[in-house]
C-alpha positions as CSV (number, residue, x, y, z in Angstrom):
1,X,-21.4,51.2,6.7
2,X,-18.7,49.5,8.6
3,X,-18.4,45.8,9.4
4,X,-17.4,44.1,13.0
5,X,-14.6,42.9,13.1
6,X,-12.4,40.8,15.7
7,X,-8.6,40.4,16.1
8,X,-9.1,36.4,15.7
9,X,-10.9,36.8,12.5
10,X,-13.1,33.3,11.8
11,X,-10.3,31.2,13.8
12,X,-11.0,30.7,18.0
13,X,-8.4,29.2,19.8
14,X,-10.1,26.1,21.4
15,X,-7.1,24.5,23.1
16,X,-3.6,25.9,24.2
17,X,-0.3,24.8,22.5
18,X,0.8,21.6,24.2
19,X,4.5,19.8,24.4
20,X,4.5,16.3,24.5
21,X,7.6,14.8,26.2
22,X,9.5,12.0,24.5
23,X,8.5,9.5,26.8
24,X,4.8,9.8,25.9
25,X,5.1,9.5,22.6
26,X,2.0,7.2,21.2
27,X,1.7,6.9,17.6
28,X,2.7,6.0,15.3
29,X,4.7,3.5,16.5
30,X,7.4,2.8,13.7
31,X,8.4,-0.7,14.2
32,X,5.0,-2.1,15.3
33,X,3.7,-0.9,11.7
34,X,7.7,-2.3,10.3
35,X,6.8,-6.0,11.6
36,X,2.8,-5.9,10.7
37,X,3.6,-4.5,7.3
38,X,6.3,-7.5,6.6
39,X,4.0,-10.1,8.5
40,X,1.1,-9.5,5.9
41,X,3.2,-8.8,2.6
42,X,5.3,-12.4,3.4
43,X,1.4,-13.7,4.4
44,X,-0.2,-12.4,1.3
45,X,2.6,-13.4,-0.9
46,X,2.8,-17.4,0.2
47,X,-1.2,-17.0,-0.5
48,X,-1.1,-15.7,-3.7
49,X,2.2,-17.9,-4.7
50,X,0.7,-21.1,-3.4
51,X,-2.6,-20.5,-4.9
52,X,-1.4,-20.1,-8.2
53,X,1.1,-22.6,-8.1
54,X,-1.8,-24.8,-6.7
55,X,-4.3,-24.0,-9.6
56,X,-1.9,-23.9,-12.7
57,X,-1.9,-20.3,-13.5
58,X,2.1,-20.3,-13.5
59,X,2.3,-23.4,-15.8
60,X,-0.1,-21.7,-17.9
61,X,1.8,-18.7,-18.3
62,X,4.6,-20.5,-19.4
63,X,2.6,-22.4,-21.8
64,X,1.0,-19.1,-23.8
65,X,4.6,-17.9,-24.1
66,X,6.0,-20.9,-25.3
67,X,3.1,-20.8,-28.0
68,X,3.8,-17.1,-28.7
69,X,7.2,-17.9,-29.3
70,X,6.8,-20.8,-31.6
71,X,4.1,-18.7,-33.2
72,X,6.3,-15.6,-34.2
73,X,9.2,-18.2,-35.3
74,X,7.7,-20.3,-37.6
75,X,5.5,-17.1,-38.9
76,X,2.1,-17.9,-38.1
77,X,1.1,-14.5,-36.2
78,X,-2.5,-14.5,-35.1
């Protein structure tokens, strides 16, 4: 028994090869995505700076490593 058999196997051609010039270039578009990309890092870093500066979380930081530090000094390891 013999099978059938094509010369473009499982794969069809659906659409021809096609060059697009340099002047029609779409996407990506480099420095749209550049500028967007710095716009929302600067964004979300003032929001997450300010919020925490806001709330206290840096002064607390500061706080539980002062206390580690006096800790391990004077011996008193937890």
């Amino acid at each position: 028994m013999l099978a059938n058999t094509s010369d473009e196997f499982a794969l069809r051609v659906l659409d021809p090869v096609a060059v697009v010039e340099d002047d029609e270039y779409e996407w990506p578009k480099k420095k749209l995505i550049l500028v967007l990309s710095v716009v929302l890092g600067v964004t979300l870093g003032n929001i997450f700076f300010w919020s925490s500066r806001l709330s206290g979380i840096g002064g607390s930081w500061a706080k539980i490593s002062e206390l580690k530090r006096s800790q391990t000094e004077t011996g008193n390891n937890v």
